[in-house]
Residue, then its C-alpha position, 0 to 999 in steps of 0.5 A: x500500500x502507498x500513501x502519502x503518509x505511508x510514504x513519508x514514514x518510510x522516508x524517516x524510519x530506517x529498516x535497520x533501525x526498527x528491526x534492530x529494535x526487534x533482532x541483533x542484526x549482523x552486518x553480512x555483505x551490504x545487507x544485515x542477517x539475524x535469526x528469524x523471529x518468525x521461525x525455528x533456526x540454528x543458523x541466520x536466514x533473515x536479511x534486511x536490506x537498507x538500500x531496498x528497505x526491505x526484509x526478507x527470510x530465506x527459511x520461511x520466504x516470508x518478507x517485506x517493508x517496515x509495516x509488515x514487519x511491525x505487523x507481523x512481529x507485534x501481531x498488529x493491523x496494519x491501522x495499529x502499525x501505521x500509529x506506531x510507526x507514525x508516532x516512531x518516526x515523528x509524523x502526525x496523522x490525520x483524521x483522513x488516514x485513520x478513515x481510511x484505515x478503518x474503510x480498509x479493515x472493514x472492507x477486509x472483514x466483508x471479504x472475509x466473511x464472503x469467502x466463509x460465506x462461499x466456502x460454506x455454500x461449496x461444502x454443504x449446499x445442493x446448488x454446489x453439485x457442480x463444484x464438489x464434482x469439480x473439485x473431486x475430479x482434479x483430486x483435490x483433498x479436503x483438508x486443501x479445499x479447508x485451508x484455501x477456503x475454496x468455495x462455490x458461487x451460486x448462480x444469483x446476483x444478490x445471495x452473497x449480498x443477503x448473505x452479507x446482510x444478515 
């Protein structure tokens, strides 16, 4: 996401800085390694790069910016380490940004509860024949259609939206 307050927040705060807050990083070529925090390791896999700002673990193929590392690490939203990083790097956020961050998560929460809401219709409505037939002909198992969350949409212009309203 790009803002001009997310922006301006990472043009104050250096990655090596916050993350040190966090990890002992080691100087390693010109990036930094560290131990990842976000797995079991004997041996450093997680690099922070200053040039690119950005962090990214070889064990676990996680990575990202700043906020994904705040949010990952202190298991925040990214409107609570947007004020934390705001506050850290000494920007005053406005009453706009906080709106807007609350439309975000609340157009998050629909989405989720629309994916559970198709989930459900794929594993136990009549109208979704179709797509169990599918799904068991490409030989997908139930626990892979669980952890995706693979679901069905019924033919209806409005049932998500009812659905949605209750």
């Amino acid at each position: 996401m790009s803002s001009p307050v997310v922006d301006e927040i990472k043009n104050r705060l250096d990655i090596v800085a916050v993350i040190s807050d966090y990890l002992q990083l080691k100087k390693a070529g010109s990036s930094f390694a560290a131990l990842c925090p976000f797995h079991t390791e004997k041996t450093p896999s997680f690099h922070v790069s200053p040039d690119k700002q950005a962090w990214y673990c070889f064990g676990c193929n996680e990575g990202g910016d700043i906020f994904g590392f705040v949010m990952r690490v202190e298991g925040m939203q990214f409107g609570e380490a947007l004020k934390h990083l705001a506050k850290k790097a000494g920007v005053v956020l406005q009453r706009e940004d906080m709106q807007a961050d609350s439309e975000r998560d609340r157009l998050r929460k629909v989405n989720v509860m629309a994916a559970k809401y198709f989930h459900e219709v794929l594993l136990r409505s009549p109208v979704a024949d179709v797509g169990r037939k599918y799904i068991a002909k490409r030989g997908l198992a139930s626990e892979t259609v669980d952890e995706f969350q693979i679901g069905f949409s019924p033919e209806s212009w409005d049932a998500t939206i009812l659905f949605l309203k209750k």
